[in-house]
N, C-alpha and C positions, 0 to 999 in steps of 0.2 A: 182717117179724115171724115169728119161729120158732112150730112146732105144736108141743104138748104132745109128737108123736111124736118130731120134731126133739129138746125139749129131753131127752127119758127116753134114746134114742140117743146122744146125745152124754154124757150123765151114766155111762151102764153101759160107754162107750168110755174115760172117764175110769178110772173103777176098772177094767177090763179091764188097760190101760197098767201101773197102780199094781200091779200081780203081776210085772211086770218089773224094777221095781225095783234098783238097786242099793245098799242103804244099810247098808251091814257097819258105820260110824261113829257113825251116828246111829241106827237101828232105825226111820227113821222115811221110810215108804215111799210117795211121792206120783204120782200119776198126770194128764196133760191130755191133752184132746182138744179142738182146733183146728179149728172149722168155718171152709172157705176160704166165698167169698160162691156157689163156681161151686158147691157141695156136696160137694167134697170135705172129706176128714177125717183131720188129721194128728192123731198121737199122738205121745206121748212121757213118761217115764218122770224121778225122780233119780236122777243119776250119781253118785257122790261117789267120793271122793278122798281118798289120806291126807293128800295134800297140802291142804286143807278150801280156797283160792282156786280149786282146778281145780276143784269140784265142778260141776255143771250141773243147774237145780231142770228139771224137769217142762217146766214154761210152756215154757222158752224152747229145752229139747228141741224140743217139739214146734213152735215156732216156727220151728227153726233145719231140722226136716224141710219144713216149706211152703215156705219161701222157698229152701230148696234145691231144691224142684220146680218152682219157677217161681212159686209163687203168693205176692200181695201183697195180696191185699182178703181181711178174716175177717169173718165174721157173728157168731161168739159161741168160748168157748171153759167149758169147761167143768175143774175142780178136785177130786180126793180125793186126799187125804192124812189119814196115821192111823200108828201103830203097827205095824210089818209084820208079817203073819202073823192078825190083828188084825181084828175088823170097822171102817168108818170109823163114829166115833160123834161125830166133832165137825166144822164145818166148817172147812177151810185156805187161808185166802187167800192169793193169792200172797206173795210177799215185795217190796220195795221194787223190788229188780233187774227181778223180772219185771213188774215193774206200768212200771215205763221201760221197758223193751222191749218189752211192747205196745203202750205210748203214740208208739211211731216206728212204728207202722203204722197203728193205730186212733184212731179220738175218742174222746170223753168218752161218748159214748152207746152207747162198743161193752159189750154183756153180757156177765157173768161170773156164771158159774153155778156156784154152790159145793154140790160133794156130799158126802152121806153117805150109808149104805144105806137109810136110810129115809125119805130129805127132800132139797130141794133149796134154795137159796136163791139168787135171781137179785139181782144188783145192777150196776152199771153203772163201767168205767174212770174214768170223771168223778169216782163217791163215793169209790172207794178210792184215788184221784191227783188231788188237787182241783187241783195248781198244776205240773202236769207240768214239764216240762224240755225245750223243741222249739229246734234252730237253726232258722231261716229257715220255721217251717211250713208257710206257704205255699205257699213254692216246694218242698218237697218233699213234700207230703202226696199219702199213696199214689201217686208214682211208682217206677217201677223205676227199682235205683240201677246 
């Protein structure tokens, strides 16, 4: 179970992220922060692209720094996205992509913590991907591939 200190940490690591931002396309600048299970904290930022298939959201930025470090088990991750330049006044879930690519590392019961500067809201991989997408889940949940 994450502490309130845990979740505020990972929310202000979110919006820290989201100032890196690159969204010249869109103006629409998103930031995550990836708690591994050991306490480590990946971040990551949107890429975007003129080419709009190369672009890369946040999530799986930050995804793609953990498991480039070696790590494979997350405790939670937390989301801001908003208007860049902009304070965050709405929450942003991820999008479809990133909600499958957490779903090849996490359960249903892993948290997702949606920010804004003045609120949070916790919900779970499960409600926002109720019918995931798994080969073989079994045999591959949380192992190194």
């Amino acid at each position: 179970m994450l502490t309130d200190a845990q979740l505020r940490q990972l929310a202000q690591a979110a919006l820290l992220a989201r100032q890196n931002a690159w969204c010249p396309h869109s103006g629409f600048a998103v930031g995550a922060a990836l708690l591994g299970e050991d306490g480590a904290l990946y971040t990551g930022c949107n890429l975007e692209n003129a080419s709009y298939g190369a672009t890369l959201c946040a999530e799986r930025a930050a995804l793609a720094a953990a498991v480039s470090a070696g790590c494979r088990h997350f405790a939670a991750i937390a989301i801001a996205g908003g208007r860049a330049g902009l304070p965050v006044t709405e929450f942003c879930p991820p999008c479809g992509i990133c909600r499958q690519a957490l779903a090849e590392f996490c359960g249903e019961d892993f948290p997702i913590l949606l920010v804004r500067e003045d609120d949070m809201r916790r919900c779970t991989l499960g409600e926002l991907l109720p019918l995931a997408f798994h080969l073989n889940r079994e045999e591959s949940k949380h192992e190194n591939v």
